[in-house]
N, C-alpha and C positions, 0 to 999 in steps of 0.2 A: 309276700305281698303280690298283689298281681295288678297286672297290667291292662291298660285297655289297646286296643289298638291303633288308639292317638296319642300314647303315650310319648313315643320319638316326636311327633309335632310340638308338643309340648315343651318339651326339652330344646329343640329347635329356634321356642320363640323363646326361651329363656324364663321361662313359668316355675314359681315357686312349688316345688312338689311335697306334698306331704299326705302320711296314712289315713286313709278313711273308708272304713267299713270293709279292711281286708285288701282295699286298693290301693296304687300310689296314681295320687288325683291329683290334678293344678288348685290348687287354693286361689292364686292371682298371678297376672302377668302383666301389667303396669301400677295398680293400684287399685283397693275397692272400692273406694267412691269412682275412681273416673270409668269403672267398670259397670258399674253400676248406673251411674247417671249417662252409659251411652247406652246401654238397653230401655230407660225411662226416655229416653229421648231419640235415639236411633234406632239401631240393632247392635245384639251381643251374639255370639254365638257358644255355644256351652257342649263338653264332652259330657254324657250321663249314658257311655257305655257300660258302666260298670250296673243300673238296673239291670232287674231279671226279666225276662220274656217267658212265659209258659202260653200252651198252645193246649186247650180242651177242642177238642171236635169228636164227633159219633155221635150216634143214639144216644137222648137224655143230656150234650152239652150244656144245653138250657136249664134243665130243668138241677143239674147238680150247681150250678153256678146262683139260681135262684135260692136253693139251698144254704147257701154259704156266706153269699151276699145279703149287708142290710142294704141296697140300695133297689132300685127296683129292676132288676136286668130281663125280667119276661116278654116289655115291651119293646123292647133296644133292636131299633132295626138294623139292617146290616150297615153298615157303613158310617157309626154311629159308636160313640164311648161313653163311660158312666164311671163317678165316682164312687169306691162304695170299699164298707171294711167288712173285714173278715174276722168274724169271733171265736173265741173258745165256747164251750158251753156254760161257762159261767158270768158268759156277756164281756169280757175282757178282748179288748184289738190283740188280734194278732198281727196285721196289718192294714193300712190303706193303701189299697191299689185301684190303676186303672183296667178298665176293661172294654175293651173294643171288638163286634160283634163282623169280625173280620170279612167271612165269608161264611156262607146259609151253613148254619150246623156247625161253625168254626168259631171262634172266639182266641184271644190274646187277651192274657192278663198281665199288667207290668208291675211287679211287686219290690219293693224295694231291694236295694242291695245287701244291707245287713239281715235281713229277714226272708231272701229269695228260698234258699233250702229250706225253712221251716214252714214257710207259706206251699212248697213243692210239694213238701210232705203230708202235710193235712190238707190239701185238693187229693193228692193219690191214693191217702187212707179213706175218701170218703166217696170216691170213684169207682161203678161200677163195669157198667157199659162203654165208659167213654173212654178217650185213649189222651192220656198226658204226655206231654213232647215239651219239654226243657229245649228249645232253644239259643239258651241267653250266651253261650260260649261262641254262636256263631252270628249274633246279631248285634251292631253296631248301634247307638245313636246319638244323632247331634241333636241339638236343641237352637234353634235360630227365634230369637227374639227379641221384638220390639217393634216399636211403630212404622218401622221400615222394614221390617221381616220379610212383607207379601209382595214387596217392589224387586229385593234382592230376589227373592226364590223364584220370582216373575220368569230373571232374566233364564232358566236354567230348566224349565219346566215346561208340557205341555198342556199340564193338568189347568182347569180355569178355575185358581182360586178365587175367584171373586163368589164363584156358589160353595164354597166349601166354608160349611158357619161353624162356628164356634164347637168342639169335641168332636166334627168328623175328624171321617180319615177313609183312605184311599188307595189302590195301588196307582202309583204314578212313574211316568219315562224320565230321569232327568238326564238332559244333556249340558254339553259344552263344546262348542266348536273349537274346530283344531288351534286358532288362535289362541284361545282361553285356556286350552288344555297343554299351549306350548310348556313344556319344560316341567310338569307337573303330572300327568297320566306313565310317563317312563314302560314298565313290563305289563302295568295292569290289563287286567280284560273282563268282561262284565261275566258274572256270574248268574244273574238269574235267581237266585235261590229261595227268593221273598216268594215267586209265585212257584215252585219247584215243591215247598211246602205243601200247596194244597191242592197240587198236582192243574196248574193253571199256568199256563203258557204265555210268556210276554207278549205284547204286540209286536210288530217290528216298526223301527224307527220310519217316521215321514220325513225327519231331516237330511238323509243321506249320509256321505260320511263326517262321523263325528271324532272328536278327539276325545268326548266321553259319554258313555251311555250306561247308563244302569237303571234297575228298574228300584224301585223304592217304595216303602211304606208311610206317605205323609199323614200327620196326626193334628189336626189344629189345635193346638191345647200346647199348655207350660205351666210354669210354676213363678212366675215373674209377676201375673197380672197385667201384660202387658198382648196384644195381640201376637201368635207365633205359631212355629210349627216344630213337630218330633220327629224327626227323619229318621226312619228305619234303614239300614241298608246292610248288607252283608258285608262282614269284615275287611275283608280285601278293597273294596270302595271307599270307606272311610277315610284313609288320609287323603284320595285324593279329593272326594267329596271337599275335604274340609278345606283344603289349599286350594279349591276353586273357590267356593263361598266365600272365602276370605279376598280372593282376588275380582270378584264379581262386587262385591259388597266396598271396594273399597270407594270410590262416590258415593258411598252412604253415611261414613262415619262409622260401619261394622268393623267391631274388636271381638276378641276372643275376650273370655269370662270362665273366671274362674270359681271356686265352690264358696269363696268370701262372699262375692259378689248375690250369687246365688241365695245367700243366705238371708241377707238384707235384703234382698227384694221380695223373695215369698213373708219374712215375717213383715212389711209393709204392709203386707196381705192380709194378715192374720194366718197364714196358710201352714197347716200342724207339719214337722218336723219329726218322721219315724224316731224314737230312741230319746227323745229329749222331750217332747212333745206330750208324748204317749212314750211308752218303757212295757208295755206289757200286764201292765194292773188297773187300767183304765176303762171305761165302755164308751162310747159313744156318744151316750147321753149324757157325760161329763166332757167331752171334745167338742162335740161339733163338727160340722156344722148342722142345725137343725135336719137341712134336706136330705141328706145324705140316711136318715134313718127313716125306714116305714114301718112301721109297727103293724099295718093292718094287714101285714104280709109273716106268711111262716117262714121262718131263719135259723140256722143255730144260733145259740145264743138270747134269742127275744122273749123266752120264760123269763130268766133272770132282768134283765131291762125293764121290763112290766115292772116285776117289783120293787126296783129300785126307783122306777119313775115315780110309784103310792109311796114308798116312803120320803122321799122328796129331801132328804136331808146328807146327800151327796157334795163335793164340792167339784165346782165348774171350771171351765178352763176361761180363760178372759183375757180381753186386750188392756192395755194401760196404756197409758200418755202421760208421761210426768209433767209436770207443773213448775218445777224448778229443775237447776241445774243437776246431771247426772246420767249416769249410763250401766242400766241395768246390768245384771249379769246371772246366766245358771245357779241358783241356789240360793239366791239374795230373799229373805224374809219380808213378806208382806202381812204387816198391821194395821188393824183397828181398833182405833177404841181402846191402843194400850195393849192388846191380844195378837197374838200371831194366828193367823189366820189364811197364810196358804206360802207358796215359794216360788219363787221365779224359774222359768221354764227353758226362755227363750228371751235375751235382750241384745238391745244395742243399740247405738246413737241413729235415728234414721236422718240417709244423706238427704232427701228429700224437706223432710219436719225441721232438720238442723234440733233434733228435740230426741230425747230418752225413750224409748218405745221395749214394750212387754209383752211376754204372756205370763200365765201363772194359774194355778189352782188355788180358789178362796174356798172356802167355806160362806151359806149362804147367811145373812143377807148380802156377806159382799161383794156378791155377785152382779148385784141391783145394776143398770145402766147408770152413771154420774156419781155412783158412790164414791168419795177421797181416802187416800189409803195412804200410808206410810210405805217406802221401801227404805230395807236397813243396807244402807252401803259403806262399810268401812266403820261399822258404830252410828254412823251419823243415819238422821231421818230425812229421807225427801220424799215430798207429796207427788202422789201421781192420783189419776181417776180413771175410772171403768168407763171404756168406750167400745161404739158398738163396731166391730171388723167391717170393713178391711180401715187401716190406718189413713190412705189416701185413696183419691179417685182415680183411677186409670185405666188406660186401654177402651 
């Protein structure tokens, strides 16, 4: 199993560890709900060192990523990210990842953890010009999220989030004065390496001497639904990063969060879940979300989509809301009409709804927005209905 380099933090705050996707990850470190409703309501802060980082830059960057990608990335100005999957040629997700248009000619795709190496593999079997740089062994990230994200990261940054909208991203200075950094910075020293990459020179600090300076990669984006940011930063930063955040953050109500927490908050979302979600037999056009696909653009994979779209008798991926008491779970059977008609994907009680909340694959018409459906939990039937994502309002 491996490790990230927040792992001793973890262990530190006394976080439940357990395997996921080759790693050993915090699950939770006080509880899910209180972890959960302090990101709906504060800020959480989240390890997701274990994603991959891949780095396309050279001649044709562009135009191989436009290749590969259904989302539209030919427009993506620099400083700027995009959602978008990566298919086989038989229109089947390999992945969803993000992608951010780094620097002129440079791009960063974040691909998931279970999927990293196979997503490395078909960008490099389909790479000619360009040059692929794996790397996720030397790049850290925290995830800082919630309504008080941009207040905490305020205090530590000289970047002006306030013009930085929603899927930018940035190289930024962050500091900590020697107060802040008492008893928490120890051996470390900055490294640099975020702009080392693309052979780009940090600036030098206006604050004088600090007790922490590194240069960083902020991302305004998550997985929460809630306003935030993805902090890149080279290895060596990370725990102290994190034990300032957490000590910066604490006038805010910021707790550490763990992957429970994480869980329930994107499916609040509607937000698909590599491996459960999708598993690799799926397209796009049976996920979602609509925008995320442009057909009127060449991809791998969009012959096949064409003609899944004409024949129109695919089954979709959908949100539920149960109607009565219960709490969905992977693999649970969804009926109509007396017929099994598709299986649960993703569930769990949402702390928010205080109510049952799904995903699942139907067969159509049960797809319909308001349709009522059976789910079989334990033998027994309980009603739920087709609602249109996300589950709640937020951010």
């Amino acid at each position: 199993m491996l490790k990230t380099p927040l792992y001793d933090q973890h262990v530190r705050l006394g976080a439940k560890i357990i395997p996921f996707a080759g790693w050993e990850m915090p699950v939770q470190y006080s509880s899910i709900i209180e972890e959960h409703e302090a990101v709906r309501k504060a800020a959480g802060i989240f390890d997701v060192s274990h994603m991959g980082d891949i780095l396309i830059r050279g001649p044709g960057a562009k135009e191989l990523l436009a290749r590969l990608l259904t989302n539209n990335v030919e427009d993506l100005p620099v400083g700027k990210g995009i959602y978008g999957h990566l298919l086989n040629e038989d229109g089947s997700i390999i992945d969803d990842s993000l992608v951010y248009h780094y620097e002129e000619g440079v791009y960063l795709m974040v691909p998931n953890a279970a999927t990293k190496d196979r997503v490395l593999a078909w960008v490099r079997a389909h790479a000619s010009t360009q040059e692929i740089v794996d790397v996720s062994a030397r790049i850290a990230c925290i995830a800082l999220q919630g309504p008080k994200a941009k207040d905490i990261l305020e205090k530590i940054t000289f970047t002006d989030l306030s013009s930085m909208k929603r899927n930018s991203a940035e190289l930024s200075e962050l500091f900590a004065d020697p107060d802040v950094a008492e008893g928490i910075v120890g051996r470390y020293q900055p490294a640099g390496f975020l702009c080392d990459i693309v052979a780009r020179m940090c600036r030098p600090s206006t604050k004088g001497q600090l007790g922490f300076n590194e240069t960083a990669f902020l991302c305004r984006t998550g997985y929460t639904g809630e306003d935030g940011f993805e902090i890149l930063v080279e290895n060596a930063a990370a725990p102290v990063l994190w034990q300032i955040l957490l000590k910066v953050g604490e006038g805010y109500g910021l707790k550490p969060c763990g992957l429970g927490a994480r869980d329930t908050l994107r499916l609040e979302m509607g937000y698909l879940l590599s491996g459960t979600d999708f598993d690799g037999s799926q397209t796009t056009l049976q996920t979602g979300p609509p925008w995320v696909l442009k057909l009127q653009r060449d991809f791998i994979g969009k012959e096949m989509l064409l003609k899944q779209k004409a024949a129109d008798d695919f089954p979709r991926l959908v949100c539920l809301e149960f109607l009565e008491k219960g709490i969905p779970r992977h693999g649970y059977e969804i009926v109509l009409a007396g017929e099994v008609v598709g299986k649960v994907t993703s569930g769990t009680m949402s702390p928010c709804l205080k109510k049952g909340i799904a995903m699942g694959y139907v067969l159509p018409p049960a797809h319909e927005e308001g349709t009522e459906v059976d789910i079989i939990i334990r033998g027994a039937s309980v009603k739920a209905k087709v609602v249109r994502p996300p589950f709640i309002r937020s951010g």
